[in-house]
N, C-alpha and C positions, 0 to 999 in steps of 0.2 A: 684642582678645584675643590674647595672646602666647603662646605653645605653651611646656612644659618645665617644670622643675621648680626651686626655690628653688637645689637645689645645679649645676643644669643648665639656664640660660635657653630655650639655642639647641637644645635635644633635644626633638624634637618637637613636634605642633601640635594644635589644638584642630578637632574636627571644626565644619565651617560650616553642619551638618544645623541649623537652629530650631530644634528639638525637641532635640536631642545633646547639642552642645559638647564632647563625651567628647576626651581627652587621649588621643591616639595615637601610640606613637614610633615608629610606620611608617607614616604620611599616604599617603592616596592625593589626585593632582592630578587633576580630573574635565579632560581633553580638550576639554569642549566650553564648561565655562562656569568652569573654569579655579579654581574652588573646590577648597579640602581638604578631604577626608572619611574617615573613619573606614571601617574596613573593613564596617561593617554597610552604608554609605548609600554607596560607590564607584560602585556602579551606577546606570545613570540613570535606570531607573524608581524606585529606592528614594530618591534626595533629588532626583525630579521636574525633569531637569535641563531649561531649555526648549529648548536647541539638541541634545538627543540625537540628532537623525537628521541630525547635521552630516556625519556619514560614513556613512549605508546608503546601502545600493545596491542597482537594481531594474534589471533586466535587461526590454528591448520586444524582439518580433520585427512585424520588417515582414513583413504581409501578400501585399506581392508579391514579394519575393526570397527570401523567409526570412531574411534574416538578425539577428542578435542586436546590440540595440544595450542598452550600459551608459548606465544613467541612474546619477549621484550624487548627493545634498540632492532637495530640494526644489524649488529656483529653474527647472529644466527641467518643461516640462510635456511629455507624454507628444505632443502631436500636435504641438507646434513642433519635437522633434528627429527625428519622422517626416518632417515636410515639412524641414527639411532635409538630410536622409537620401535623399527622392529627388531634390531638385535639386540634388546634391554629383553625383551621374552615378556612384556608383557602386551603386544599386537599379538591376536588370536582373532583369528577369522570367523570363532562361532559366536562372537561378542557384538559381530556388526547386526548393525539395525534393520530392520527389515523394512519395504518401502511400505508409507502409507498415502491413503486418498487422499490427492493434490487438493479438494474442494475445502476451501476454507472451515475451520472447525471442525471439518470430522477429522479422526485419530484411527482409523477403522485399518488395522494392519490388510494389506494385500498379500494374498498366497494365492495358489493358483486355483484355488475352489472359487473362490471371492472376489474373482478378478474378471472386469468386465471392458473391453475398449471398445471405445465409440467410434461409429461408422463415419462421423461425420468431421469431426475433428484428429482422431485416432487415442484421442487420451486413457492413460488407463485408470478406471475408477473403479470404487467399489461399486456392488449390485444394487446398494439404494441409489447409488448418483449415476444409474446406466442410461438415463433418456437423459437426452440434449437439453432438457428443459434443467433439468437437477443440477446440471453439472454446470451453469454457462456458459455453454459450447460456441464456440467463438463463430461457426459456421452456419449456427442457428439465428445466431442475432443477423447477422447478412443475409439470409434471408426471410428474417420475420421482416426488414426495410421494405421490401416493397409489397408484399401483403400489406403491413401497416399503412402502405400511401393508397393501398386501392381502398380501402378500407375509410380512409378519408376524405379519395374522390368521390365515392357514393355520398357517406356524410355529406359532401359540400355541395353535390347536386340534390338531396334532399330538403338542404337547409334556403337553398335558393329558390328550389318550389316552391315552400314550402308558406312566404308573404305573397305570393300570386294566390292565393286560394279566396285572399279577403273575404274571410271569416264565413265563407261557403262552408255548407259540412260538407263530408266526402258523400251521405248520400246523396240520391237523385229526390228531393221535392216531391216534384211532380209525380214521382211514380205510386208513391204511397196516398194510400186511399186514408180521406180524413176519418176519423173513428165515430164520426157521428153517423154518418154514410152505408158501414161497413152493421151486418147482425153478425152477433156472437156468435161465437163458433160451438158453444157449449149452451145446448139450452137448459133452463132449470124449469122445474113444473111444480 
């Protein structure tokens, strides 16, 4: 199948999708399995290319230095570039990281001065995010729930009383003496 047109041989090419063939005069070359394709089927899950993962990448970290190692294809398996990660002599175990507080944005290294786990969750935080409240304690929110509904059956029982009063004040009237009635309590001379 030859790309182009009767007055244009060499302009363009024919998509290599089975299903396609569509005439494209902007071809795309797939990377990995080196076929033409048309802009619907470029990508390699849309004309199922089988070398797609010629170029991902998958990042390990070793367990005892921490450090970050790039994996690329396939052909590496994850525990042959560990093991020679640590007979290369450059995993040292006093490199690895030490843990920090799980609570979003803080960086706050944990050692055991610093180190405070919550009763309620069991998580270990640092000493600023020691109450439930700091840290989002997942056992707090369960039960701040139904505090929060009592909390809103009073509101609702308040707010219901609350057009039965029609526009009474909460004093009693009658009980107050009118100020005409009533002598000062202060006299002047």
């Amino acid at each position: 199948m030859s790309g182009g047109t009767e007055a244009f041989p060499d302009l363009g090419k024919h998509c290599q999708n089975s299903d396609c063939h569509q005439l494209d005069f902007l071809p795309f070359k797939c990377d990995g399995c080196n076929k033409v394709f048309c802009l619907e089927h470029r990508s390699y899950k849309s004309h199922e290319c089988p070398k797609s993962d010629h170029k991902s990448r998958k990042v390990i970290v070793c367990e005892i230095c921490s450090t970050s190692i790039e994996i690329t294809g396939k052909e590496e398996e994850e525990k042959k570039v560990l093991e020679r990660h640590e007979k290369s002599g450059d995993c040292d175990p006093r490199k690895k990281k030490k843990p920090t507080c799980p609570v979003r944005r803080c960086k706050e290294t944990l050692t055991f001065s610093n180190t405070s786990v919550c009763k309620t969750c069991q998580l270990k935080v640092c000493l600023k995010h020691r109450f439930p409240a700091d840290h989002a304690c997942s056992q707090q929110k369960a039960s701040a729930a139904p505090a929060a509904a009592a909390k809103g059956a009073w509101n609702a029982r308040f707010l219901s009383a609350f057009p039965s009063r029609n526009g009474k004040d909460c004093s009693n009237n009658e009980r107050r003496p009118s100020s005409s009635t009533t002598s000062p309590s202060v006299k002047a001379y």
